[in-house]
N, C-alpha and C positions, 0 to 999 in steps of 0.2 A: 338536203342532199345537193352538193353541188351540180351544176347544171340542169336540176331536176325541175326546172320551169321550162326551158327549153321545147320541150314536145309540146307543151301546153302551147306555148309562143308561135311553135308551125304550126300546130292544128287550125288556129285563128288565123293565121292570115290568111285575107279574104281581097278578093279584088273584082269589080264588076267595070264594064265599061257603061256611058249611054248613047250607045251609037245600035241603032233597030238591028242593022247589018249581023250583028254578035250574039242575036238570039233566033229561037227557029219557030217563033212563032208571035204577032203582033199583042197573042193573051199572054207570051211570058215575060215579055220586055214590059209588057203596061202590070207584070207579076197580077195579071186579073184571073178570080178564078171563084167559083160557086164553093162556099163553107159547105162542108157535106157532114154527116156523122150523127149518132142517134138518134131525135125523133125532127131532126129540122126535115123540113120540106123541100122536096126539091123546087128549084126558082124562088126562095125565100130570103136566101144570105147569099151577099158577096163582097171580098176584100179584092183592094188594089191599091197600089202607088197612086198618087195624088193625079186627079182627075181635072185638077185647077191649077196647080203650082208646077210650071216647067222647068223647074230648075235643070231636074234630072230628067229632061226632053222626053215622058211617057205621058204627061195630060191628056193632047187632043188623043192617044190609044185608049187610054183608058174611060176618057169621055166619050169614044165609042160605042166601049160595049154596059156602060152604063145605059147609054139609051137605049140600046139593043136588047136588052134582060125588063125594060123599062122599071127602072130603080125612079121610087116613089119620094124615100125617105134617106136621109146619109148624116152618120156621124161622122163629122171631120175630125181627128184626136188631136193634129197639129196647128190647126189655123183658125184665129177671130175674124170676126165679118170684115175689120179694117184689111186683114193681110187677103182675104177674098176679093174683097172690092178692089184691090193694089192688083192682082193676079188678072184680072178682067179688063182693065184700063191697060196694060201691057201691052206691048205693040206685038207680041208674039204670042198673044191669046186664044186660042184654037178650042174652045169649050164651051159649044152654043149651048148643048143639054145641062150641062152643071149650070150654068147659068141660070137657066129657067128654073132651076128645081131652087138653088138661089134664092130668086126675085120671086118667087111663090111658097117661101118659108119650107122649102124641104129639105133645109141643111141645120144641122145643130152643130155648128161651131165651139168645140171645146179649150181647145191651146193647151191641150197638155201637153207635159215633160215624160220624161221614160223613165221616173221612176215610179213604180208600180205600189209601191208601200207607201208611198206622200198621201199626205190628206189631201193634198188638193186633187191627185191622181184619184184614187177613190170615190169624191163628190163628182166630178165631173165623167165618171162612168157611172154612175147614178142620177146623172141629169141625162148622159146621152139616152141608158137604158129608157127612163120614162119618157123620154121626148119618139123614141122606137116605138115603144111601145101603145102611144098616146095617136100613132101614124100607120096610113098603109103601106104594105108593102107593096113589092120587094124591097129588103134593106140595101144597103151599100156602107159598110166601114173600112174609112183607109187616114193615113197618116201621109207622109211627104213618099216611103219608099212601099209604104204596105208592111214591115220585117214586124219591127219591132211592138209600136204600139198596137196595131192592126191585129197582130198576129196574137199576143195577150188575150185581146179582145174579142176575135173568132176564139179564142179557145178556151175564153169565158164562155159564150154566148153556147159553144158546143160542149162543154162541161154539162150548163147547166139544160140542156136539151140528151143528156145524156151519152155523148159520145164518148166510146172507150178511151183508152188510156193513147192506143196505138192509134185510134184517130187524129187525138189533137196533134199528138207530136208527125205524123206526115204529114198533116196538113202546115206546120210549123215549118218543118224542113223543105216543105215544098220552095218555098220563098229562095233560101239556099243554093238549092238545085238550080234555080231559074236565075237570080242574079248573080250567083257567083260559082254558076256548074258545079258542084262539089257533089260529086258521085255519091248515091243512096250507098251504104257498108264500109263507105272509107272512113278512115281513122276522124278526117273531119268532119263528116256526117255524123258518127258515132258519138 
């Protein structure tokens, strides 16, 4: 149907800034937030944007309230210990806690890609799982922004703890909401 991508094409476009100023609150710019939904525990899980890599200027927020929640254990889904240790040596390094937890073996470094269907995607959410699970909590899983792999991930981890259908996907869309405002009922929320 002619022009019949079109809608598809505006519902996506998506645009965040990273400047603190643009959001209304330090948990939503650093997109940090407690996985909630069927039998997890409260203070058990939580995702955020990268707690070490400032690209997108949220680490030292997010390395925060990681200390603040006192997260034990962290799957990283985007970065090897080499791209860690690069992030820490940075002259613009603001991330004493992730560090520690770092240099005291409580980060499992995976370097996955975003697709979800790879065998290597799969093995390596089967090493972070047992490396979690093998560790005390509280968890902490984030990728570079928190959306993508993150978000997967919390809604494995709340899948298989039970959470309903309508869990996962708010807790998905929450990400959304936060870095690129997109109102909960609008066509691009939907």
């Amino acid at each position: 149907k002619k022009a019949g991508y079109r809608d598809e094409y505006l519902i996506h476009q998506l645009s965040r800034t990273n400047e603190r100023a643009d959001y209304a609150s330090d948990e939503i710019f650093a997109n940090f937030r407690e996985v909630k939904g069927g039998e997890l525990g409260t203070g058990a899980l939580y995702r955020s944007s990268s707690p070490v890599n400032n690209e997108i200027a949220r680490a030292a927020y997010a390395d925060k309230f990681v200390s603040a929640c006192g997260v034990k254990a962290v799957m990283n889904l985007a970065d090897n210990d080499d791209m860690i240790r690069s992030y820490i040596a940075a002259e613009d390094f603001a991330s004493p806690y992730y560090r520690s937890l770092f240099e005291n073996g409580g980060i499992k470094a995976l370097n996955l890609g975003v697709d979800f269907r790879a065998d290597e995607f799969k093995a390596g959410i089967a090493e972070g799982l047992r490396f979690l699970a093998s560790n005390p909590g509280p968890y902490l899983v984030h990728c570079n922004e928190g959306k993508d792999r993150a978000g997967f991930t919390s809604a494995l981890l709340g899948a298989l703890m039970g959470a309903s259908y309508d869990e996962l996907v708010k807790d998905y869309m929450e990400t959304y909401i936060n870095y690129y405002h997109v109102e909960e009922g609008s066509d691009q929320y939907n």
